[in-house]
N, C-alpha and C positions, 0 to 999 in steps of 0.2 A: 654579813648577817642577812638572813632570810626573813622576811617581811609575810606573814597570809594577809593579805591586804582586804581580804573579806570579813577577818576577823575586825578589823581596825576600823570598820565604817562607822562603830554608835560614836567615834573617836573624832570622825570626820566631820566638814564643814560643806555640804553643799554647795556650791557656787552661784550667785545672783541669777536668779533668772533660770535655772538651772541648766549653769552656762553656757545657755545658749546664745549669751551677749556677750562672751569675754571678750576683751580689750585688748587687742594685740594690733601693731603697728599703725598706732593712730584710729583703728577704724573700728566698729561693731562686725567679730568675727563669730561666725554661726559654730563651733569648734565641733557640737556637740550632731547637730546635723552630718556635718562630715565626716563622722566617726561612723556614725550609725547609716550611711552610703557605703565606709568603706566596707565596713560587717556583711551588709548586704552581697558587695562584691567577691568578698571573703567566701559566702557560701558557693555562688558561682560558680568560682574557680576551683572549689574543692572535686568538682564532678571531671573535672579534666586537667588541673599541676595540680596538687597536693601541695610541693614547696612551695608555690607564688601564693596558695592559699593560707599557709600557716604565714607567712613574710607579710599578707596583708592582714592578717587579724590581731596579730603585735604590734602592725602600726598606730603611733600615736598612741599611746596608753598611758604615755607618760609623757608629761609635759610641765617645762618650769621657765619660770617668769622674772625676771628682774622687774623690781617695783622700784622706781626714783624716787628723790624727796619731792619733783618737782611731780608728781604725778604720771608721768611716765612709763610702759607697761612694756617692757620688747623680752619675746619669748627667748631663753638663752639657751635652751636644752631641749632637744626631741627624739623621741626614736623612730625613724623613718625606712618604709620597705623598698623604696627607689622600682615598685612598679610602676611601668608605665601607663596605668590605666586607674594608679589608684586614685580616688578624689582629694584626701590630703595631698601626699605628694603632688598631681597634676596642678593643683591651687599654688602651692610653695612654688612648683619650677616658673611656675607666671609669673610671680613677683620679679624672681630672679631674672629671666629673661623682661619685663620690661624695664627693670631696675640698670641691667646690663646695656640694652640697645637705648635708653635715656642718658646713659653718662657717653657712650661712645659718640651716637648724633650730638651731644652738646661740644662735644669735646671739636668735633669735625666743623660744626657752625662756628665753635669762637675760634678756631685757628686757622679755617682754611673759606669760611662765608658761603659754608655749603646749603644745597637745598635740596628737597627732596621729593621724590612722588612715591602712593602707594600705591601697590599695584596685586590684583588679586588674580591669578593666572588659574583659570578651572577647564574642567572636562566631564561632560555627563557624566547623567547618575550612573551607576554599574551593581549588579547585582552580587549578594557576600560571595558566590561564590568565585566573582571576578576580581577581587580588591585585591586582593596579592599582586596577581599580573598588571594591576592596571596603577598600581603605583610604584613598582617594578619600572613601568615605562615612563611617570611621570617624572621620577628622580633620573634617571638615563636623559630626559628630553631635558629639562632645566640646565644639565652641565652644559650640553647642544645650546640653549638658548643662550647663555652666556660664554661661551665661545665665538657668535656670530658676529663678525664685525660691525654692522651697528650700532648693536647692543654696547661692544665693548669701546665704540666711542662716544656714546653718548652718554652712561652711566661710570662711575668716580666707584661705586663702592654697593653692596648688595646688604640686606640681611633676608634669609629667605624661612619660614617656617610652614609644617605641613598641619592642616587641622581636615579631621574627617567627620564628618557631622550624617547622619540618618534620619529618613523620611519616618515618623512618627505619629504620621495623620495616618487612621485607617482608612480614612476616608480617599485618602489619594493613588491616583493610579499608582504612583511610586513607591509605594508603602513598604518597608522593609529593603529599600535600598542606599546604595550609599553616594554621598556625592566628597570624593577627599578635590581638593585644593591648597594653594601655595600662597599665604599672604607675603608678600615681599616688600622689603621700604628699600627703592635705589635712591643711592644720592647723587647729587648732579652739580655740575659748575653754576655759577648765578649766571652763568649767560646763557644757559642751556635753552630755555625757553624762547630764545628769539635769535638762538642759532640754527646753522645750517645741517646740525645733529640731531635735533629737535624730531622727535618719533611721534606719531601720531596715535589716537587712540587702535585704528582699524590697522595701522601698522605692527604695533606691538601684539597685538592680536595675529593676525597673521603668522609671525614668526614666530607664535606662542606653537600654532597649529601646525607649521611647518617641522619645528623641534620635536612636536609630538607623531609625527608623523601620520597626521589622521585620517588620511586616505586610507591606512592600512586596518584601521581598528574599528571597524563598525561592530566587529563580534562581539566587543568588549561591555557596548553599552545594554541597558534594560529596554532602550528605543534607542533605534539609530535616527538621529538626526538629521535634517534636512541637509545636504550637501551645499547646498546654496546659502543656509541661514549659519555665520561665525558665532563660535563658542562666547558664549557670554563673561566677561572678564573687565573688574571693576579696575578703572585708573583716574588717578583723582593725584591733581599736585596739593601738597600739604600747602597751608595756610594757616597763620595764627598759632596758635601752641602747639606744639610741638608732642610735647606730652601726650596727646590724646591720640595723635600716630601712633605712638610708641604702645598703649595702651594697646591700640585695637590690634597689631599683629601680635603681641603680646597674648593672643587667648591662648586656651586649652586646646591640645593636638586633638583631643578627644572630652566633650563634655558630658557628665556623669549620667546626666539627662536622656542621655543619647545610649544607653548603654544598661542603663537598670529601668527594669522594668517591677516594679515592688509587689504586684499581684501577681507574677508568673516566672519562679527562680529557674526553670529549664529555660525559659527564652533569654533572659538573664544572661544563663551562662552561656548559648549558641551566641550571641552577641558578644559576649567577652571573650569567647574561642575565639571567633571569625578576627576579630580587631587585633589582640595580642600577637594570632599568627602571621597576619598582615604588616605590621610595627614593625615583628621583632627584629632587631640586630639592625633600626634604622638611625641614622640622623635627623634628629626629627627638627632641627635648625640648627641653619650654617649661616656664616659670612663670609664673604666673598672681596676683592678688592681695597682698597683703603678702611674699609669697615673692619675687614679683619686686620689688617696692621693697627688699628685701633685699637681693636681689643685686648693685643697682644702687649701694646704699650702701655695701658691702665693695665694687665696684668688681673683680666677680668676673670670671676671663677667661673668653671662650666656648667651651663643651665642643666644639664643631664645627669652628670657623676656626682656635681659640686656636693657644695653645703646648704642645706634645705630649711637651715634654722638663720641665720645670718644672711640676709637677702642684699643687703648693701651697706657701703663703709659710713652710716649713720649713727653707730652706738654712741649712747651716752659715755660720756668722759669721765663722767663724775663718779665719783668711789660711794656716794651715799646710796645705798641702795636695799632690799629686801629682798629675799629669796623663797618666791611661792611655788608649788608646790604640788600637780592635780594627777590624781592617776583614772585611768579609765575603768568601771565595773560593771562587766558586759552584763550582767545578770539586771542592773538597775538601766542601762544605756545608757548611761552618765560620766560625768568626771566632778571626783571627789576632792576638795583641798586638805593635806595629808597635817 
């Protein structure tokens, strides 16, 4: 049966807040904000794919909820465009990927007493019209970096993920350029730290620049770099929870912020050109060593392809339940309960 769902609004229930606080997996979700990011992108992309742009303005329009007796809220149904630059989708695959690399490190601490470091491996800014090529070489230089023997005695296991982030101050010499980087969490033996394996900050660094081979790439940057002064790259051993690792390589490959500009839809879309063509056809997180036998044993789903509504094996058990209901009405920029 075919639904006009414009007709059906005097019918409709508004949502609290006009749900811009709905309640989905425990926490205060903006839904309505994200919707109206993604439209924005929507238009964007209309000026250069047509298909990603019609796939992003059907995302999330419809959206339903299992309501518990005990209060409980977890969204059961979505329709989702698996772009990679959308702001729904990029929020949902976060979940999943920290939901995924939290049960696998847990899994690897209670059975094997592992520990971990993070490790943020970067390369100057480089200008849009360089990011293709220069992350071209940074995925070529990471497989190099973990083939190095060092690396492969001193690290158990890898999760490695790409995030690209843009200069947004006008004010900054850098302004319109891009700086992508690799947050990675290796895991290591408990005795790594006060063994003879044991890598030092300026060493990992090192073989970071070596893998990348940076003597060859000053073209690459928007400033070439002091020869003398190493790449700046954050390494820090985890301490205390565990979780909030997980969390922090867990962001967005690309944050929305970084990409929409709401006063100007032509830079908008050169932005969302430059980025999509850069991406596409990437890995945009892998695992590596025991990490990935991990994964592969829990039988975890893929942060990329997977499923975007079911984020982890949490579902309520219980059969008491209610079935809500929101469609989205671009005309209103809202979601309606049906």
């Amino acid at each position: 049966m075919h639904y006009d769902y414009n007709e059906l609004i005097p019918e409709c229930q508004v949502l609290p807040d006009t749900t811009t606080k709905l309640i989905d997996e425990g926490g205060r979700i903006d839904w309505r904000g994200k919707k109206m990011a993604n439209e924005h992108l929507a238009l964007a992309y209309s000026s250069f794919d047509k298909s990603k742009a019609e796939r992003l303005a059907t995302c999330s329009t419809f959206l339903q909820f299992k309501v518990y007796s005990n209060g409980t809220k977890k969204l059961s149904s979505m329709n989702s465009c698996h772009v990679r630059l959308c702001p729904i989708c990029s929020w949902r695959r976060s979940l999943k990927v920290y939901a995924n690399i939290r049960q696998a490190t847990e899994f690897l601490t209670e059975k094997y007493n592992r520990r971990y470091i993070l490790v943020t491996l970067t390369v100057p800014n480089c200008p849009p019209e360089r990011l293709t090529e220069v992350l071209n070489r940074m995925f070529k230089a990471f497989n190099r970096f973990n083939q190095l023997k060092p690396i492969k005695t001193a690290f158990t296991g890898f999760y490695r993920a790409l995030e690209v982030t843009r200069n947004c101050n006008p004010k900054s010499p850098l302004f319109g350029t891009y700086h992508p980087h690799f947050h990675c969490l290796f895991s290591v033996k408990k005795s790594y730290f006060n063994s003879r394996y044991y890598l030092s900050h300026d060493t990992i660094v090192k073989l970071w620049e070596a893998s990348m081979r940076r003597n060859e790439l000053d073209y690459l940057w928007y400033r070439v770099p002091d020869a003398n002064h190493p790449w700046q790259c954050d390494i820090r051993k985890v301490r205390g929870d565990l979780a909030k690792s997980c969390a922090e390589v867990a962001k967005y490959s690309v944050k929305s912020s970084d990409i929409i500009v709401p006063e100007d839809i032509e830079v908008t879309s050169h932005i969302a050109q430059t980025l999509d063509k850069a991406l596409e056809r990437r890995r945009l997180v892998s695992y590596g060593g025991e990490l990935a036998e991990v994964r592969r044993t829990l039988k975890l789903d893929d942060e990329e392809s997977g499923d975007l509504v079911h984020i982890e094996n949490d579902i309520p058990t219980e059969e008491d339940y209610q079935v809500v209901n929101y469609f989205w009405f671009s005309g209103f920029r809202d979601y309606f309960e049906i």
